[in-house]
PDBQT receptor file of N, H, CA, C and O in Angstrom, charges set to zero:
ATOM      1  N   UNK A   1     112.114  91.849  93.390  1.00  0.00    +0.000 N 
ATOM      2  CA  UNK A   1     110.976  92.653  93.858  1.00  0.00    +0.000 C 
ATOM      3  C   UNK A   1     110.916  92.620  95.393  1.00  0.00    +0.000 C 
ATOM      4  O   UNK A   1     110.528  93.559  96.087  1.00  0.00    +0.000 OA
ATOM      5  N   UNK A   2     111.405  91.264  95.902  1.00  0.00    +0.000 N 
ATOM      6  H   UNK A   2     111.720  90.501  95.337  1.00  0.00    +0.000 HD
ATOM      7  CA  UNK A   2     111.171  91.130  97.087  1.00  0.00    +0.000 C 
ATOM      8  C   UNK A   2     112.101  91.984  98.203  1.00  0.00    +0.000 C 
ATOM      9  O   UNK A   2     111.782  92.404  99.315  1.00  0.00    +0.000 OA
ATOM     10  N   UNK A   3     113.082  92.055  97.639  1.00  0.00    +0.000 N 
ATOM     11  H   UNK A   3     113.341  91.714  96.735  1.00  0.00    +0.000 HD
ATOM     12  CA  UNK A   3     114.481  92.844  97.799  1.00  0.00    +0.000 C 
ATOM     13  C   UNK A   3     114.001  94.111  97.885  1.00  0.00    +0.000 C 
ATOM     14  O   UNK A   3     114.217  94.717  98.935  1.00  0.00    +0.000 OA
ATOM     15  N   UNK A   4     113.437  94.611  97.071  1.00  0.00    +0.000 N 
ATOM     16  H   UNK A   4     113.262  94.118  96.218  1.00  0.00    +0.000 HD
ATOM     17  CA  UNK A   4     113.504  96.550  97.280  1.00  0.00    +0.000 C 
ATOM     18  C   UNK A   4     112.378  96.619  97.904  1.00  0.00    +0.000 C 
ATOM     19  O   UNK A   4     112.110  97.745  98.324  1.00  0.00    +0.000 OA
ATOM     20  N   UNK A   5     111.547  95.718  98.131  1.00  0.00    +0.000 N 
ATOM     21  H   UNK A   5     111.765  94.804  97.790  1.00  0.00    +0.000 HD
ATOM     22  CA  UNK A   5     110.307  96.213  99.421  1.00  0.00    +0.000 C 
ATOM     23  C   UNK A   5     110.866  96.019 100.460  1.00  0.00    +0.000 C 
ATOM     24  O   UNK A   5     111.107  96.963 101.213  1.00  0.00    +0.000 OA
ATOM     25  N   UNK A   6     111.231  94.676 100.780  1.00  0.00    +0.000 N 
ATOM     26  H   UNK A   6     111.035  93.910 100.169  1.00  0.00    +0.000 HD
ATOM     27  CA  UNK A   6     112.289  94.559 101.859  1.00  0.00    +0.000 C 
ATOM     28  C   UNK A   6     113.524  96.187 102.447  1.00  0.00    +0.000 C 
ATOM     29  O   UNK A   6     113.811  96.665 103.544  1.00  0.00    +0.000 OA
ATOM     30  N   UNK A   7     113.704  96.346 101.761  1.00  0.00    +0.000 N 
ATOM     31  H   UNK A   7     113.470  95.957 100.869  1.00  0.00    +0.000 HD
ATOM     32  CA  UNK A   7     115.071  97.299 101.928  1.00  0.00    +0.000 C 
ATOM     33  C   UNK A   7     114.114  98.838 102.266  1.00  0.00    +0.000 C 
ATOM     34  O   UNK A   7     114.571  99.589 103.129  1.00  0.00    +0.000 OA
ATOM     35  N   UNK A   8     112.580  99.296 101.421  1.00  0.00    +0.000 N 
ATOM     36  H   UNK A   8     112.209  98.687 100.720  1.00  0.00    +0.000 HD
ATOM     37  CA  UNK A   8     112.391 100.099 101.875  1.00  0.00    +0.000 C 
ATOM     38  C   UNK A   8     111.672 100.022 102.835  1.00  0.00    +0.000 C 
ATOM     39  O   UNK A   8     111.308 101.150 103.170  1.00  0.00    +0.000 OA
ATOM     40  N   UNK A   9     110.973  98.656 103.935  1.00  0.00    +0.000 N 
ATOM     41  H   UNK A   9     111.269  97.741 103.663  1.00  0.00    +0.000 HD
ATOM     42  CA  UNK A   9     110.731  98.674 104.891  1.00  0.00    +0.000 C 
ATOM     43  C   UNK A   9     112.004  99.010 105.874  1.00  0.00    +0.000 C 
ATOM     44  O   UNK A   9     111.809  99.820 106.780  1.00  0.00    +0.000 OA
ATOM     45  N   UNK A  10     112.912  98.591 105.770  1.00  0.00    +0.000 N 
ATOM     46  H   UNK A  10     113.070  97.932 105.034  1.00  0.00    +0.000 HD
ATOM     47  CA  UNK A  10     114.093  98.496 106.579  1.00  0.00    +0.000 C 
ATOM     48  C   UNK A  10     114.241 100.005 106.619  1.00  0.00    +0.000 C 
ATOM     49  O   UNK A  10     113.872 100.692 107.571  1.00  0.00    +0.000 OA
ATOM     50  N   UNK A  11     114.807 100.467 105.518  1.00  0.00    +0.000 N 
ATOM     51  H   UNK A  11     115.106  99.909 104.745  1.00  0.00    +0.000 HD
ATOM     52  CA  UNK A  11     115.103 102.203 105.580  1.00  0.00    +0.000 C 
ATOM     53  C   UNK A  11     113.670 102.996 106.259  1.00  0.00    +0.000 C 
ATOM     54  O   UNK A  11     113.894 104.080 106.798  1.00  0.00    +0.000 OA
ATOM     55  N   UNK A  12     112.528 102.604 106.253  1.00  0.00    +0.000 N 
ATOM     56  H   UNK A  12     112.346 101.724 105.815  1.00  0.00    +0.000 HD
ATOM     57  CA  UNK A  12     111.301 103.318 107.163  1.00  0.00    +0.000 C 
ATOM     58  C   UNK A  12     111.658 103.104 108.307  1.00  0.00    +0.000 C 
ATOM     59  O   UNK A  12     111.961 103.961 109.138  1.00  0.00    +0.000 OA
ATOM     60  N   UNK A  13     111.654 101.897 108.453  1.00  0.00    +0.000 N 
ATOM     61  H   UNK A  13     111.408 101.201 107.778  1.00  0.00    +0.000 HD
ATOM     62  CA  UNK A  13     111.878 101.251 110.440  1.00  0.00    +0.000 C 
ATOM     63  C   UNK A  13     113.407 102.107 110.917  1.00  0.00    +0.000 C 
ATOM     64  O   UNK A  13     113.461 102.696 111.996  1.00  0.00    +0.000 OA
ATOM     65  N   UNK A  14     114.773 102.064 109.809  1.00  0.00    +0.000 N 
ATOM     66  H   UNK A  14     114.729 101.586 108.932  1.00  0.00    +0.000 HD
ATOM     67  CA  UNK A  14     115.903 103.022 110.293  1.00  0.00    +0.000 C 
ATOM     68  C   UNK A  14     114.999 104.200 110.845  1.00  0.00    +0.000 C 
ATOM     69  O   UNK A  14     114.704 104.490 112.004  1.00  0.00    +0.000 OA
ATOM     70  N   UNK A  15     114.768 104.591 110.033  1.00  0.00    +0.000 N 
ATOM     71  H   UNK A  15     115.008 104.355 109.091  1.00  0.00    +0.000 HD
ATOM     72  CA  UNK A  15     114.323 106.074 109.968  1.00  0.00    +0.000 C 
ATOM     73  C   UNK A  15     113.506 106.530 111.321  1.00  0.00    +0.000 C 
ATOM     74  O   UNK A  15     113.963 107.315 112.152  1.00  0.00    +0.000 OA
ATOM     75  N   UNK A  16     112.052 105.817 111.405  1.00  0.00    +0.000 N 
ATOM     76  H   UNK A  16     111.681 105.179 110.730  1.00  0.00    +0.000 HD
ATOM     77  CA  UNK A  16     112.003 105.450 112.774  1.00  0.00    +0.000 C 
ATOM     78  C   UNK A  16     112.415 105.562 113.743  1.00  0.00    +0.000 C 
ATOM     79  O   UNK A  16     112.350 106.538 114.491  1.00  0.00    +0.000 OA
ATOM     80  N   UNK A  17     112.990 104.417 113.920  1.00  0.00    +0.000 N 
ATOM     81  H   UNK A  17     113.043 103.624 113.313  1.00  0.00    +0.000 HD
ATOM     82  CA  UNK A  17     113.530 104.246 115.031  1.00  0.00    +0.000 C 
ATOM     83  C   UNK A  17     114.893 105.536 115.409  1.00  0.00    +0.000 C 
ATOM     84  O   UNK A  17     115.130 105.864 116.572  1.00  0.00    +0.000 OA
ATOM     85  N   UNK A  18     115.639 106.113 114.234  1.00  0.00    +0.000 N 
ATOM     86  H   UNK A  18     115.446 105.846 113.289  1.00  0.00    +0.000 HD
ATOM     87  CA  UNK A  18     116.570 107.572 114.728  1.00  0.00    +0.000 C 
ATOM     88  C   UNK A  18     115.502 108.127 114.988  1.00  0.00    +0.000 C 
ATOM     89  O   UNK A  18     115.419 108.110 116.216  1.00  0.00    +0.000 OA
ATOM     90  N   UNK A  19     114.351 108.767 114.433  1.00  0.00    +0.000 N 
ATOM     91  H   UNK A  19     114.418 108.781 113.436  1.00  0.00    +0.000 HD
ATOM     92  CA  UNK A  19     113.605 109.980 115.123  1.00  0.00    +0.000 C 
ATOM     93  C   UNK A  19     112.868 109.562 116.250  1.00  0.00    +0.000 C 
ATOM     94  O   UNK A  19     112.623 110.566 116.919  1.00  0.00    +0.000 OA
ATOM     95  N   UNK A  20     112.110 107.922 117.097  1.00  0.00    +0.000 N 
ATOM     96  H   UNK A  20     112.309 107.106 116.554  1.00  0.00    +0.000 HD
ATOM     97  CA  UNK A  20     111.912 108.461 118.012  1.00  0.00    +0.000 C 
ATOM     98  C   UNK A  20     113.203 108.175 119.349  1.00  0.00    +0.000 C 
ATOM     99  O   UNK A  20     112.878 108.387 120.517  1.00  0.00    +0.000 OA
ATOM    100  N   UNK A  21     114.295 107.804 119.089  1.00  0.00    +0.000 N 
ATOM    101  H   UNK A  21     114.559 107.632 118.140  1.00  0.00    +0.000 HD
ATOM    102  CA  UNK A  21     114.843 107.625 120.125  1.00  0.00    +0.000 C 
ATOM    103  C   UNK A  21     116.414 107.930 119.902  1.00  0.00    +0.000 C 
ATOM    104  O   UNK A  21     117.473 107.451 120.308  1.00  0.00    +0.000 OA
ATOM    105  N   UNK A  22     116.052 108.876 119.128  1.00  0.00    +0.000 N 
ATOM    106  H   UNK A  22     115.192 109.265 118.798  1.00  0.00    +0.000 HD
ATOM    107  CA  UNK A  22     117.320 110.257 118.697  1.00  0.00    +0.000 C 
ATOM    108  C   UNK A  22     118.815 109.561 118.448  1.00  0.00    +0.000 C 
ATOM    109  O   UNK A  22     119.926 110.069 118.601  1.00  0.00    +0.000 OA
ATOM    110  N   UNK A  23     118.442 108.183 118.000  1.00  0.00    +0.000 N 
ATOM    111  H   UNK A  23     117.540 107.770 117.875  1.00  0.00    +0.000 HD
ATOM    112  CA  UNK A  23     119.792 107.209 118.288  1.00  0.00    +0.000 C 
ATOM    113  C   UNK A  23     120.410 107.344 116.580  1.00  0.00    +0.000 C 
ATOM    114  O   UNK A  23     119.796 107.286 115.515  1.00  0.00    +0.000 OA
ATOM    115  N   UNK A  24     121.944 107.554 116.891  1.00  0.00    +0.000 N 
ATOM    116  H   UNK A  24     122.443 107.601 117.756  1.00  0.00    +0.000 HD
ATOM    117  CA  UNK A  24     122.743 108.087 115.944  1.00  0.00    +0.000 C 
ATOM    118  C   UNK A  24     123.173 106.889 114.999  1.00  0.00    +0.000 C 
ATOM    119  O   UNK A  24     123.198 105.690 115.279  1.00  0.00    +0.000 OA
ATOM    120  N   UNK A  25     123.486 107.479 113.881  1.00  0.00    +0.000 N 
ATOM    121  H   UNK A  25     123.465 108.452 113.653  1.00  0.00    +0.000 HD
ATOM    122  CA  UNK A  25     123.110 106.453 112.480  1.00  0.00    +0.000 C 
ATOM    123  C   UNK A  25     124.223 105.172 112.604  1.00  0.00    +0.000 C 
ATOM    124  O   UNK A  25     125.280 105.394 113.196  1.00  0.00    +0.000 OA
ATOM    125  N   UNK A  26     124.003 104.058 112.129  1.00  0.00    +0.000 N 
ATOM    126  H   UNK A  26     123.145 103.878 111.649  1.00  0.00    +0.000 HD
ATOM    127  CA  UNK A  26     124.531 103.389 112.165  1.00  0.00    +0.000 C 
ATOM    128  C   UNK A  26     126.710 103.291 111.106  1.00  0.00    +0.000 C 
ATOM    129  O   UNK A  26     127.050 103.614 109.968  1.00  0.00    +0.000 OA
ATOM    130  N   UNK A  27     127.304 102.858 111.983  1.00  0.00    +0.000 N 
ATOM    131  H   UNK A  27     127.028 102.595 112.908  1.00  0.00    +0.000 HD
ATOM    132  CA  UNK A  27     128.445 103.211 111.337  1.00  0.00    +0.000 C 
ATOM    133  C   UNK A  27     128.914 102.965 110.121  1.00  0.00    +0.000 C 
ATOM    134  O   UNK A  27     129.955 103.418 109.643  1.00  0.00    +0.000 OA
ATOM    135  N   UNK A  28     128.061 102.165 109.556  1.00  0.00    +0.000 N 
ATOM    136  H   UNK A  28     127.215 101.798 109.944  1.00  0.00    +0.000 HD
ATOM    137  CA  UNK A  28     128.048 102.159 108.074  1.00  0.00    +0.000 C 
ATOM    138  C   UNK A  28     127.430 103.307 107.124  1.00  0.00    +0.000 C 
ATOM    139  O   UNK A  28     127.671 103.506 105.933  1.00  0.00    +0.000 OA
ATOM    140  N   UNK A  29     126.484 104.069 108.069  1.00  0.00    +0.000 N 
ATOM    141  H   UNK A  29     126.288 103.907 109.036  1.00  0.00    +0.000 HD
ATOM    142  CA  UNK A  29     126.108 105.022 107.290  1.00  0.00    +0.000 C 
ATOM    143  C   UNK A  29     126.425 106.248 107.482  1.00  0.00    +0.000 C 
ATOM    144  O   UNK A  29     125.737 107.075 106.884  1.00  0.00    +0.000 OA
ATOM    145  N   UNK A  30     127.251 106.615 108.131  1.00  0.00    +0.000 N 
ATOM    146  H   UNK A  30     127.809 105.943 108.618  1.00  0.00    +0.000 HD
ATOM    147  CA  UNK A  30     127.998 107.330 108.955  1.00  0.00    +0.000 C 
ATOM    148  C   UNK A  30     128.592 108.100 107.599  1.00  0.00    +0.000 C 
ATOM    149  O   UNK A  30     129.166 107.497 106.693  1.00  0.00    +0.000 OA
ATOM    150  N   UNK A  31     128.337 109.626 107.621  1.00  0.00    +0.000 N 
ATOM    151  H   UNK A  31     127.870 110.116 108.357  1.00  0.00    +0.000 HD
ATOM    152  CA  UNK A  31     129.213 110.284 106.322  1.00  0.00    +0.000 C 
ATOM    153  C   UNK A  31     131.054 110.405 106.732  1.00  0.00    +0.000 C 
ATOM    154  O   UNK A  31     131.692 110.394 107.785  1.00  0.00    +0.000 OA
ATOM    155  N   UNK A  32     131.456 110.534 105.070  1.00  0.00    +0.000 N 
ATOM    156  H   UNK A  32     130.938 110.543 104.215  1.00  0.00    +0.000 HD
ATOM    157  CA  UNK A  32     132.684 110.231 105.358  1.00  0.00    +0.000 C 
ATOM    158  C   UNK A  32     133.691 111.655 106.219  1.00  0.00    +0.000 C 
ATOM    159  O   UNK A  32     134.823 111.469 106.664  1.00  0.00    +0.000 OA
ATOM    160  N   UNK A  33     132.824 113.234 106.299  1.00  0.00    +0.000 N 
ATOM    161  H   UNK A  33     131.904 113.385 105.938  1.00  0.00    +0.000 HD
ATOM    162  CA  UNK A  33     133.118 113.824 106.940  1.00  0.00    +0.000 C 
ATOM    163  C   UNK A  33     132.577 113.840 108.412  1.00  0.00    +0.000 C 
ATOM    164  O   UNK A  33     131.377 113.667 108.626  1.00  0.00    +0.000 OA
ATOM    165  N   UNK A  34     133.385 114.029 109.318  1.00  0.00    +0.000 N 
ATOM    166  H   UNK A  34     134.360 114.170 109.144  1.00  0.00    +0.000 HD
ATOM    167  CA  UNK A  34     132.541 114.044 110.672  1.00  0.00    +0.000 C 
ATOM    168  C   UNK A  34     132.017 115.630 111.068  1.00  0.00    +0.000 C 
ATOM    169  O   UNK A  34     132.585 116.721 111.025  1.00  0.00    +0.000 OA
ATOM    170  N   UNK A  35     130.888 115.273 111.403  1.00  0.00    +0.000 N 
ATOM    171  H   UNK A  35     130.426 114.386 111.438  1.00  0.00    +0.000 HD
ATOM    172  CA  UNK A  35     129.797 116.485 111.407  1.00  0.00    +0.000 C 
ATOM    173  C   UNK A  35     130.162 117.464 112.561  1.00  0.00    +0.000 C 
ATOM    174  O   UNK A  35     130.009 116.914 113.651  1.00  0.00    +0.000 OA
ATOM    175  N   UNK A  36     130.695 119.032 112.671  1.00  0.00    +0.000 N 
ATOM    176  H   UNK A  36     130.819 119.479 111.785  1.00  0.00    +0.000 HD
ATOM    177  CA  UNK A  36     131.078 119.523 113.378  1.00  0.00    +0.000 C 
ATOM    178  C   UNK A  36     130.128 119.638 114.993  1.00  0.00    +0.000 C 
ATOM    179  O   UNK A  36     128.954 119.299 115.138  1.00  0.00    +0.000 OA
ATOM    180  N   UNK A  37     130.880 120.107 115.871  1.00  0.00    +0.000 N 
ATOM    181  H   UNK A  37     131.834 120.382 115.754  1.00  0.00    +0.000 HD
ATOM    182  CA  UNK A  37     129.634 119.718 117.166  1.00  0.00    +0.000 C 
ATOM    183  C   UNK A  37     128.943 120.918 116.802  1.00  0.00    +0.000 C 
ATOM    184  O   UNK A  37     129.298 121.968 116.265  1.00  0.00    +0.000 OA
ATOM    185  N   UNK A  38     127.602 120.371 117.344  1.00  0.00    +0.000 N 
ATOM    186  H   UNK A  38     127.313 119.518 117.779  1.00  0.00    +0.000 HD
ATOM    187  CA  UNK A  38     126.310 121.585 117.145  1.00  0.00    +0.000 C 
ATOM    188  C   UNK A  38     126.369 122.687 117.893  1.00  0.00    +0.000 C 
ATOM    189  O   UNK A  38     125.522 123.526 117.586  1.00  0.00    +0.000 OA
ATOM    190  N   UNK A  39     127.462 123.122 119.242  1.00  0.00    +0.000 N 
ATOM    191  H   UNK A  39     128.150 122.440 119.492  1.00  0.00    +0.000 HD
ATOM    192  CA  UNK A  39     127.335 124.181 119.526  1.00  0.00    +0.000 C 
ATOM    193  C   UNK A  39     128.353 124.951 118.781  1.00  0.00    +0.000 C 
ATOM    194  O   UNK A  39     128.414 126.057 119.318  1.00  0.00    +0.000 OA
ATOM    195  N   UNK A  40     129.018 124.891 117.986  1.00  0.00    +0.000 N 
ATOM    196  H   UNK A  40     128.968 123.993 117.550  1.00  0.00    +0.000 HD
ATOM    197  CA  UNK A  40     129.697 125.730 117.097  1.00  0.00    +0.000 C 
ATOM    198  C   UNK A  40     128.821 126.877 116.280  1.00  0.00    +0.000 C 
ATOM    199  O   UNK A  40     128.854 128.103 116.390  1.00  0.00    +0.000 OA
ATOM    200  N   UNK A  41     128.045 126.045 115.442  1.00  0.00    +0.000 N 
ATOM    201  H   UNK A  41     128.018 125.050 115.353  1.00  0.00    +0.000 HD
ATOM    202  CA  UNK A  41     127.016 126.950 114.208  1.00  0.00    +0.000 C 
ATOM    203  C   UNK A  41     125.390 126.739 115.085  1.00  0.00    +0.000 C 
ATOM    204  O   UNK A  41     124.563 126.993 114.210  1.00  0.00    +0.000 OA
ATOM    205  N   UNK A  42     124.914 126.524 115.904  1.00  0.00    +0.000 N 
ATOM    206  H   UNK A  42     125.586 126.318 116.615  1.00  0.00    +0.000 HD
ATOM    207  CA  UNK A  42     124.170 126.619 116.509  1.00  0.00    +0.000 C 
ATOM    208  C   UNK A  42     123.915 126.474 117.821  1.00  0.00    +0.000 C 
ATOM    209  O   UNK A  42     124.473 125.621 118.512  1.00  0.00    +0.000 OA
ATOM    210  N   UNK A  43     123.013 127.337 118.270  1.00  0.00    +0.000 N 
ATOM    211  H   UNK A  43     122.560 128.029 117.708  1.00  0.00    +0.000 HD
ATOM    212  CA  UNK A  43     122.732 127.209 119.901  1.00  0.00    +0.000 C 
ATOM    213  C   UNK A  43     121.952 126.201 120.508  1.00  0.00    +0.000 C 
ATOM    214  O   UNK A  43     120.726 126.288 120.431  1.00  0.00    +0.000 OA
ATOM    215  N   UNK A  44     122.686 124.890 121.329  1.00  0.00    +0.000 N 
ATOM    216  H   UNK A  44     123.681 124.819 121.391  1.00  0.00    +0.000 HD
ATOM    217  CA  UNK A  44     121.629 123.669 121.965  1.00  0.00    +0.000 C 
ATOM    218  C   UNK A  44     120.046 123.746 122.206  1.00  0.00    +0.000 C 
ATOM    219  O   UNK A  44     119.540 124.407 123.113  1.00  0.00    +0.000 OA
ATOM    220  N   UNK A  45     119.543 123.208 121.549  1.00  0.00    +0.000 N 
ATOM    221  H   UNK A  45     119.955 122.671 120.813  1.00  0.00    +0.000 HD
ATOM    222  CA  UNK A  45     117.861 123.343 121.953  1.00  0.00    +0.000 C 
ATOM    223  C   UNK A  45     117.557 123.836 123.432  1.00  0.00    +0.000 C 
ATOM    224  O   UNK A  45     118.284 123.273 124.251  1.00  0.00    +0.000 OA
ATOM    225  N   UNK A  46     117.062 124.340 123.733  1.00  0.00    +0.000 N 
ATOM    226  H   UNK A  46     116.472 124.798 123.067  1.00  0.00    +0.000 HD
ATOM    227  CA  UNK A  46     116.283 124.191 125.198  1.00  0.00    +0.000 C 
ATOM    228  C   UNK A  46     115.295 123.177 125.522  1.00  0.00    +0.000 C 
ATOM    229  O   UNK A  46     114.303 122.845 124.874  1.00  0.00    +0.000 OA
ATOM    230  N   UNK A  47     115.743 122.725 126.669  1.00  0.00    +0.000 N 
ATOM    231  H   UNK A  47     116.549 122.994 127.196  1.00  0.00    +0.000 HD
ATOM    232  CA  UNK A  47     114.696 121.830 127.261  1.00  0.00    +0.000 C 
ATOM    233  C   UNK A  47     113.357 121.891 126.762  1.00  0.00    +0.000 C 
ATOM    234  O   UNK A  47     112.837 123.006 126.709  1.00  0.00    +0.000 OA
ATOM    235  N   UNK A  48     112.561 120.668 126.304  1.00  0.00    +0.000 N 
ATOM    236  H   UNK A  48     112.983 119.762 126.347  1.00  0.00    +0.000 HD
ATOM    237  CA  UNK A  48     111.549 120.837 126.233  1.00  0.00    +0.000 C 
ATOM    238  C   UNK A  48     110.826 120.835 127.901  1.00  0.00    +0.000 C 
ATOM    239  O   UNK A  48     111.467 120.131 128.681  1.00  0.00    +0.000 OA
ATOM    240  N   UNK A  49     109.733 121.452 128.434  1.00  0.00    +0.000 N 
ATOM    241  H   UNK A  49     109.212 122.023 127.800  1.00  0.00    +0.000 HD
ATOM    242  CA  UNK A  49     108.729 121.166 129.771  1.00  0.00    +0.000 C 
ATOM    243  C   UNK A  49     108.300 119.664 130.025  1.00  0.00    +0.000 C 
ATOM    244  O   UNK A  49     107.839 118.856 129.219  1.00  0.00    +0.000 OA
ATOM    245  N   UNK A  50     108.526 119.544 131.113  1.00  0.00    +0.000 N 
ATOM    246  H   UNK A  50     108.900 120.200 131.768  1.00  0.00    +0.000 HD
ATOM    247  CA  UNK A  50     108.208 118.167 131.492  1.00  0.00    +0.000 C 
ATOM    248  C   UNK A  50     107.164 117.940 131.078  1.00  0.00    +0.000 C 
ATOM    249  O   UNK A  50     106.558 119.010 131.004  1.00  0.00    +0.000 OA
ATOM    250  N   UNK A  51     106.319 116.800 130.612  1.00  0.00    +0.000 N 
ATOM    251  H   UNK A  51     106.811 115.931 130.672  1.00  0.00    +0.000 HD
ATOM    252  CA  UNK A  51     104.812 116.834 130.410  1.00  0.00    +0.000 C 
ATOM    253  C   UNK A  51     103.551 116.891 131.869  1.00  0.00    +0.000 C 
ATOM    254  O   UNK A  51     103.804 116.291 132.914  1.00  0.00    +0.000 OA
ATOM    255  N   UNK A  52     102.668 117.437 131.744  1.00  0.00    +0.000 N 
ATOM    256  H   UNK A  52     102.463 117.925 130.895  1.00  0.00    +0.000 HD
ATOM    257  CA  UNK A  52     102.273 117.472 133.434  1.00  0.00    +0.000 C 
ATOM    258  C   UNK A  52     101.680 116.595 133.891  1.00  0.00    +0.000 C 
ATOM    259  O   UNK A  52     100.875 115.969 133.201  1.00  0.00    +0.000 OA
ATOM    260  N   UNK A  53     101.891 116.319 135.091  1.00  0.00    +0.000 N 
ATOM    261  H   UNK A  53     102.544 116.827 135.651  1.00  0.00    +0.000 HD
ATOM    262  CA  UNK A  53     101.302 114.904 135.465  1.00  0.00    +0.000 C 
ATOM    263  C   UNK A  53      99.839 114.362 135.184  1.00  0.00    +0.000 C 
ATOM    264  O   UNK A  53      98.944 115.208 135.186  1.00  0.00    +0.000 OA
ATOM    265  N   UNK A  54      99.501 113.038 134.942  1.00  0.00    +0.000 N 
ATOM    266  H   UNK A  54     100.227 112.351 134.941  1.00  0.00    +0.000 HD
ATOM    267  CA  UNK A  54      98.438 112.379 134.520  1.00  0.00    +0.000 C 
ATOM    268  C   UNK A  54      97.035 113.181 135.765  1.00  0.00    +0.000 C 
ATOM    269  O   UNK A  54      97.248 113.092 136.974  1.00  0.00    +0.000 OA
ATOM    270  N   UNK A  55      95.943 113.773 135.341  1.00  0.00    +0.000 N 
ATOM    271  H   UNK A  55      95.769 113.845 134.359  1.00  0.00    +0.000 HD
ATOM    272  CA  UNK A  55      95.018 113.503 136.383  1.00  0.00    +0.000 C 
ATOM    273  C   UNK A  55      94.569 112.197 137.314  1.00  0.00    +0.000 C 
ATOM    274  O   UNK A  55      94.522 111.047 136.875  1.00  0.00    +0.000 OA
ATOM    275  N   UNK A  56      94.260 112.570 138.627  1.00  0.00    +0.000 N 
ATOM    276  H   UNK A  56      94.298 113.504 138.983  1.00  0.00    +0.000 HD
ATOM    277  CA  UNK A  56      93.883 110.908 139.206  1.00  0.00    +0.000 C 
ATOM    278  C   UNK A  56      93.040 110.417 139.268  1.00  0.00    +0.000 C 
ATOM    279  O   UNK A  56      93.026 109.266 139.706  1.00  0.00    +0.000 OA
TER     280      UNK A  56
């Protein structure tokens, strides 16, 4: 029991941690095809706008 709570905290915190700091999956989980580059079948995001500076 302790095991699969364990494991689905772990897979939340993975998960996490790739979406906020866009960091690519670990090489164990890595599929066994390598994923073509994204400007092939799609066009690179555009910049998001800087956020605007804090009031003082």
């Amino acid at each position: 029991k302790e095991s699969t709570c364990f494991l689905i905290w772990f897979y939340t915190r993975l998960r996490q941690r790739r979406e906020q700091h866009l960091l690519p999956m670990p090489y164990t989980f890595r599929p066994k095809r390598p994923p073509l580059p994204a400007s092939r079948h799609k066009p690179p995001l555009p910049t998001p706008p800087p956020p605007p500076p804090p009031p003082p």
